[in-house]
VMD Tcl script that draws the C-alpha trace (Angstrom):
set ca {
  {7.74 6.74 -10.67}
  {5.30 8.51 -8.12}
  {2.72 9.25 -11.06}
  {3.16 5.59 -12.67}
  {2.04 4.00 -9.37}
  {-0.69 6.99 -9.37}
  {-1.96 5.34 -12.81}
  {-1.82 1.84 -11.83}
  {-3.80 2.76 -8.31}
  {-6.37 4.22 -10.67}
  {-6.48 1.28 -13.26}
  {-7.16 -0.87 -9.98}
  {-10.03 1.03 -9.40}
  {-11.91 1.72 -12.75}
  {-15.41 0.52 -13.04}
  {-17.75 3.42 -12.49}
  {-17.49 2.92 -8.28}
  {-19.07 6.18 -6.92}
  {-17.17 5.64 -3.53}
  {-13.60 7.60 -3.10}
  {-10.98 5.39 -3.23}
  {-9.13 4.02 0.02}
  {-5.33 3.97 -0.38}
  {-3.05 2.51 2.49}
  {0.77 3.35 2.33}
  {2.72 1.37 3.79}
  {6.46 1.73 4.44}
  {8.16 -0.51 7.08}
  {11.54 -1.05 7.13}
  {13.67 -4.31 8.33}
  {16.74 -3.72 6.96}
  {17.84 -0.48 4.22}
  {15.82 2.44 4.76}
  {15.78 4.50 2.17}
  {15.39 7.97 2.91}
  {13.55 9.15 0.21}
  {10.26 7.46 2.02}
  {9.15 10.64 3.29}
  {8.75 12.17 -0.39}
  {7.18 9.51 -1.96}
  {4.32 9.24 0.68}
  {4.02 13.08 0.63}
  {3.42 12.47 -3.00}
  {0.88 10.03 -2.96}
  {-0.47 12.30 -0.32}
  {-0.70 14.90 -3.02}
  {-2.13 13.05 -5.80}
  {-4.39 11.75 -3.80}
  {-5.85 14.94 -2.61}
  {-5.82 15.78 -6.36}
  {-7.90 12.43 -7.03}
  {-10.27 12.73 -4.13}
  {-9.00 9.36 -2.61}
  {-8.77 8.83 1.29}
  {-5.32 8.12 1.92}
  {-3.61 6.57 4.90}
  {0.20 5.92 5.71}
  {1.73 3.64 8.14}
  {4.56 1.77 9.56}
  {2.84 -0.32 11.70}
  {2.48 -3.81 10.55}
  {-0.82 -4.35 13.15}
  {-2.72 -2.47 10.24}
  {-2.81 -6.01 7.99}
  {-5.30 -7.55 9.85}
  {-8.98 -8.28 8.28}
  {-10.42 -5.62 10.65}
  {-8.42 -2.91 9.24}
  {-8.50 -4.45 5.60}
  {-11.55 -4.48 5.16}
  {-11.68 -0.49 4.44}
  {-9.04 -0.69 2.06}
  {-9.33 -0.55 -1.13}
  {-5.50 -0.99 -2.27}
  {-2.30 -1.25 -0.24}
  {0.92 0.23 -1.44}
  {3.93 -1.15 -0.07}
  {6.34 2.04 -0.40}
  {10.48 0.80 -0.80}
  {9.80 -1.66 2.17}
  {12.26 -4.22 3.28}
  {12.94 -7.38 5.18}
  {10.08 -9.64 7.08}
  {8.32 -6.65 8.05}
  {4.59 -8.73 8.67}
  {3.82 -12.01 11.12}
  {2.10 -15.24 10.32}
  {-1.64 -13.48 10.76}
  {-1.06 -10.81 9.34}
  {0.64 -12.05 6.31}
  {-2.65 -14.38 6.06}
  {-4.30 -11.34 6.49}
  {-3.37 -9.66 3.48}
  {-3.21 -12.88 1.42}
  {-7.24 -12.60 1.90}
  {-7.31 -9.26 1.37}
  {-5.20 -9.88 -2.51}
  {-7.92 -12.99 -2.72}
  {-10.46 -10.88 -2.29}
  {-9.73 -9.25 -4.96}
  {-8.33 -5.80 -3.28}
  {-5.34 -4.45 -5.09}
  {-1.73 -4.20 -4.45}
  {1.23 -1.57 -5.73}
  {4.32 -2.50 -4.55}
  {6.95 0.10 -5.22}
  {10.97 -0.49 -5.40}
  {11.97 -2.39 -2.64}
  {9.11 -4.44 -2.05}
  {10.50 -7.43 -3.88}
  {13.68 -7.48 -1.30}
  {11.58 -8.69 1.38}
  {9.83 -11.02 -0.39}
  {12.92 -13.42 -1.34}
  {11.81 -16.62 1.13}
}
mol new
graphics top color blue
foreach p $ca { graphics top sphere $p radius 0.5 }
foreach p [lrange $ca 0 end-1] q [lrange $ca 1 end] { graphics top cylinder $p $q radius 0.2 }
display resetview
């Protein structure tokens, strides 16, 4: 699973841009944890080390706001689930997906996205 999203992060980012790529992991949790989290952004860690992306991971909903969007070049939302984002920063990232910035979301994404 781990090396599918790998491929898909990298398909995001084809077209010859000299710049390493800026991942952000994201994880939060408002409900099920799943406690395989750890190893899946150690993973992503890894392949992007192997990749020479920059690579951040977080749990901190405050991150989705244009500020901090703006250097990101694809989120990955890693088995969250529930509401884990406001009102601002859900508009947040819908500018950041308008803008044509890409977004993996892994597993359990989906579950907190049923409203």
């Amino acid at each position: 699973m781990i090396h599918l999203l790998a491929t898909i992060i990298s398909a995001l980012y084809l077209g010859g841009n000299s710049q390493p790529l800026n991942v952000l992991v994201f994880s939060k949790t408002a409900g099920f944890r799943h406690e395989s989290i750890p190893a899946g952004v150690s993973c992503l860690e890894q392949i992007a080390a192997r990749n020479g992306w920059r690579i951040s991971s977080s749990e901190d909903p405050s991150v989705f706001s244009d500020e901090n969007l703006a250097k990101v070049d694809v989120t990955v939302w890693l088995m969250t689930t529930g509401d884990v984002l406001d009102p601002a920063q859900q508009e947040a990232f819908r500018r950041f997906i308008r803008s044509g910035k890409g977004f993996v979301g892994a597993i359990l994404w989906a579950a907190g996205r049923a409203k």
